[in-house]
N, C-alpha and C positions, 0 to 999 in steps of 0.2 A: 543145356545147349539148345534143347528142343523149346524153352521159352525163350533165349532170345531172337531163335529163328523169327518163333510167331509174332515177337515185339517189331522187328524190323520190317517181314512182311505187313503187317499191320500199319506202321509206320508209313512204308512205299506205298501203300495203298492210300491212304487215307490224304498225301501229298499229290499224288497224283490224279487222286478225285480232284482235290484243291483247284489246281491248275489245269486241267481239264476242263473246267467251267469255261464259256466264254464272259467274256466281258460286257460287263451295261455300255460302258463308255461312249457316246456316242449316240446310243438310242433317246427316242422322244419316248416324255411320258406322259400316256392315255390315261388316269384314272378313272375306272367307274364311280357311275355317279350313288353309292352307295352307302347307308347312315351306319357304318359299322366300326368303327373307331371311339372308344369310351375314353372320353378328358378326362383325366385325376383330378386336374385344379376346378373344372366348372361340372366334374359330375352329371355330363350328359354325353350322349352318342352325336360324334358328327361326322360326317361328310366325307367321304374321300377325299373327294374333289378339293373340298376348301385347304386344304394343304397348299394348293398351288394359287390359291385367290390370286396375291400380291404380285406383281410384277419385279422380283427379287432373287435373288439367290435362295435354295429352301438348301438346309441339311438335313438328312433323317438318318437315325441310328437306328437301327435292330440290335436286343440286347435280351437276355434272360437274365433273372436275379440269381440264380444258382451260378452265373458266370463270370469268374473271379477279374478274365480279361475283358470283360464289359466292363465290371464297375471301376476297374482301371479307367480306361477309356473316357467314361462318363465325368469321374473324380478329375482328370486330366484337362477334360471341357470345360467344367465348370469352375476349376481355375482362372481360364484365359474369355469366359463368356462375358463378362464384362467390357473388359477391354473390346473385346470384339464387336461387340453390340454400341458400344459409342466410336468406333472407327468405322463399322463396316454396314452395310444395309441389306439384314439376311433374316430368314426364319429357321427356327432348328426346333425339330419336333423327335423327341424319343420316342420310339415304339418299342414296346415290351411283346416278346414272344410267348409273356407264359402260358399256362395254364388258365384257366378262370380258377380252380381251385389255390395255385400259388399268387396271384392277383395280391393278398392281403402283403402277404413277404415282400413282392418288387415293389406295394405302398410305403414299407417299413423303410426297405432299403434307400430308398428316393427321399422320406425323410432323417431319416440318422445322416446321411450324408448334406443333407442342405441344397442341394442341387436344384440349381435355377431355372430349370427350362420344365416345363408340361412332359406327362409321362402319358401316353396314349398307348391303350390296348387294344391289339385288333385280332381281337375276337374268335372272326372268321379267318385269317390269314388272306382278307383281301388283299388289303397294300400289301404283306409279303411276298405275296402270289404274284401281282401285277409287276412288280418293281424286280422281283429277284429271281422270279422262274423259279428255274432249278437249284439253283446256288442254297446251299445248303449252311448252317453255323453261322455264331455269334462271333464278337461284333461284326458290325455289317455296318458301313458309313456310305452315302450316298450324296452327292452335291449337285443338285440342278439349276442350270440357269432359269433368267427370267424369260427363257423360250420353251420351257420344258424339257429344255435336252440334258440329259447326264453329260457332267461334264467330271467329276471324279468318281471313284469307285472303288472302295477297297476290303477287304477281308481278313478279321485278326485285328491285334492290337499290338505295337510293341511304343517302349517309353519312344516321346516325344513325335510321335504322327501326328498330332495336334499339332506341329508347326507345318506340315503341308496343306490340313485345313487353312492356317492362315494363307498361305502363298496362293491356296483359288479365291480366297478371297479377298484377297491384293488385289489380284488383278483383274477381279470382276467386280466388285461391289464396293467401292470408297464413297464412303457420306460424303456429301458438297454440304 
């Protein structure tokens, strides 16, 4: 009786952190102009900033390799990234929360799955810092327009979210 007390208070806790959090939605994003982001595909540190260069819709995921609803998530995206990438005019940068010690694992994992997009490590937890405060756990999906403003924002993964990715980017980003 006494563990399922502790399971439930646990539970109400850990839900209520959740949703306690306020929301990005709406806020503009500052990046610092800082070289703390390591590319997997080019093998170099870049730039905060340059995330937002393009004048475009950006996606970015926060994800851990130990995190079974990340690689959901990711496996889900990289599905429909095709399609999307010849309908829509966006950038989608995955950031890894690991470790630099687990760094080799989220390489592993990024290739056994095939996944199409750049896996970017930050390091310092600049962009995490900048982007999410307080907000706390993986996945983490974020959608900015081409004015810097958050314009989705969500927390967790459950099957088929990846179609409300498509619906911001309906209605923000169609190729001409």
């Amino acid at each position: 009786m006494k563990s399922k007390l502790v399971t439930i208070l646990f539970f109400v806790i850990s839900i209520t952190g959740a949703f306690g959090q306020k929301s990005k939605v709406g806020n503009y994003v500052n990046l610092p102009n800082s070289k703390t982001l390591f590319s997997v595909k080019d093998s170099v540190y870049i730039n905060c900033t340059s995330l937002l260069e393009r004048k475009t819709s950006t996606i970015i995921v926060f994800w851990l390799s130990t995190c079974v609803p990340c690689a959901r998530e990711l496996n889900a995206i990289n599905k429909r990234i095709a399609e999307w990438q010849k309908d829509y005019c966006f950038e989608i940068f995955v950031v890894s929360n690991d470790k630099y010690s687990n760094r080799d694992n989220a390489i592993a994992l990024w290739k056994k799955n095939g996944w199409k997009f750049n896996i970017l490590f930050d390091d310092k937890n600049v962009l995490k810092n900048n982007l999410l405060g307080d907000w706390q756990g993986v996945p983490q999906l974020i959608i900015i327009d081409e004015n810097h403003k958050i314009i989705y924002h969500k927390f967790g993964y459950r099957q088929n979210d990846e179609d409300y990715i498509n619906q911001y980017l309906t209605k923000r980003t169609k190729n001409e």
